[in-house]
C-alpha positions, 0 to 999 in steps of 0.5 A: 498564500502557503502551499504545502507539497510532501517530499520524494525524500524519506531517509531515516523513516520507517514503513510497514508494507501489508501485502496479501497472499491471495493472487501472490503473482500479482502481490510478488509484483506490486510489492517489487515495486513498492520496495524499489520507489522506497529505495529510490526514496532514500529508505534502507531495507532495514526501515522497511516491514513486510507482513503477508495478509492472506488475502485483500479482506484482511488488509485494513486489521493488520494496517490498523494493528501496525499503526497502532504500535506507533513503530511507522511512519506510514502504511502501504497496504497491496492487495489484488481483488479480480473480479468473478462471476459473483458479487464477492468481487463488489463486497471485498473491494469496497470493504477493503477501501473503507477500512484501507481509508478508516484506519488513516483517517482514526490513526492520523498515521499515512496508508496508502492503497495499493490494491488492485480492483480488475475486472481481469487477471491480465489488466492485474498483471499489467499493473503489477509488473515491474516499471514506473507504472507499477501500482505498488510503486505508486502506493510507496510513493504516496506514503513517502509524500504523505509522511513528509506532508503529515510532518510539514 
C-alpha cells in the first residue's frame, strides 16, 4: 500500500495571502499568524503576496484571479464573518466556502480557507490571537502540506 502525506516544509515556494479588511483586528491576527507558520516552514518574506480584499465576499475573485496568473503555489485566503441579527451572516459565509473550495477545485492550485464564521466577536478574537491555535496559522499550514502533496 502507498501513502501519501504532504511536507511541513516549503522553502523556495511561493504563496499568496488574500485577506480582508472588514473586522481588520481580527484579519491583523489571522494574517500574523499565517505569516509566522509560513516562516517556521521555511518560506522567505520575499515568497510571500499579501492582497487586502474589502471584505469575506470578495475573497473567492481574488483567489481566483491570483491562481490564475500561475505566479503561486498556493493560496491562503483570511477572512472574518460575525454573525448578526439578519441572515447576511448565512448568505456570505456559504458564498465565501464555495468559491473558496471552486477555485481550487477549477485551478488544480491549494487554497485554503482561513475564514473565521463566529457567532460572536470574542469567539473571533480567540481564534485569531497570536498561538498555535491561530486560524491563520492553521489556513498556512494547509497550504504548505497541500502543496508538498499536490507535487508528490
Amino acid at each position: 500500500m502507498k501513502e501519501l502525506q504532504g511536507s511541513p516544509k516549503a522553502t523556495g515556494r511561493r504563496f499568496a495571502v488574500v485577506v480582508s479588511t472588514f473586522n481588520q483586528d481580527i484579519t491583523d491576527g489571522l494574517l500574523r499568524g499565517a505569516r509566522a507558520a509560513l516562516s517556521d516552514a521555511g518560506v522567505d518574506s520575499t515568497g510571500v503576496t499579501v492582497v487586502r480584499v474589502p471584505g469575506a465576499f470578495e475573497i473567492p475573485l481574488a483567489a481566483r484571479r491570483l491562481a490564475r496568473t500561475g505566479r503561486y503555489d498556493a493560496i491562503i485566503c483570511l477572512g472574518c464573518v460575525i454573525k448578526g441579527e439578519t441572515m447576511h451572516f448565512e448568505y456570505i459565509s456559504s458564498a465565501v466556502s464555495q468559491g473558496i473550495m471552486a477555485v481550487s477545485a477549477d485551478t488544480g492550485i491549494p487554497v485554503t480557507f482561513g475564514v473565521l464564521t463566529t457567532l460572536t466577536e470574542e469567539q473571533a478574537t480567540v481564534r485569531s490571537a497570536d498561538g498555535p491555535d491561530n486560524k491563520g496559522r492553521e489556513a498556512a499550514l494547509s497550504a504548505v502540506e497541500m502543496i508538498t502533496l499536490v507535487d508528490a
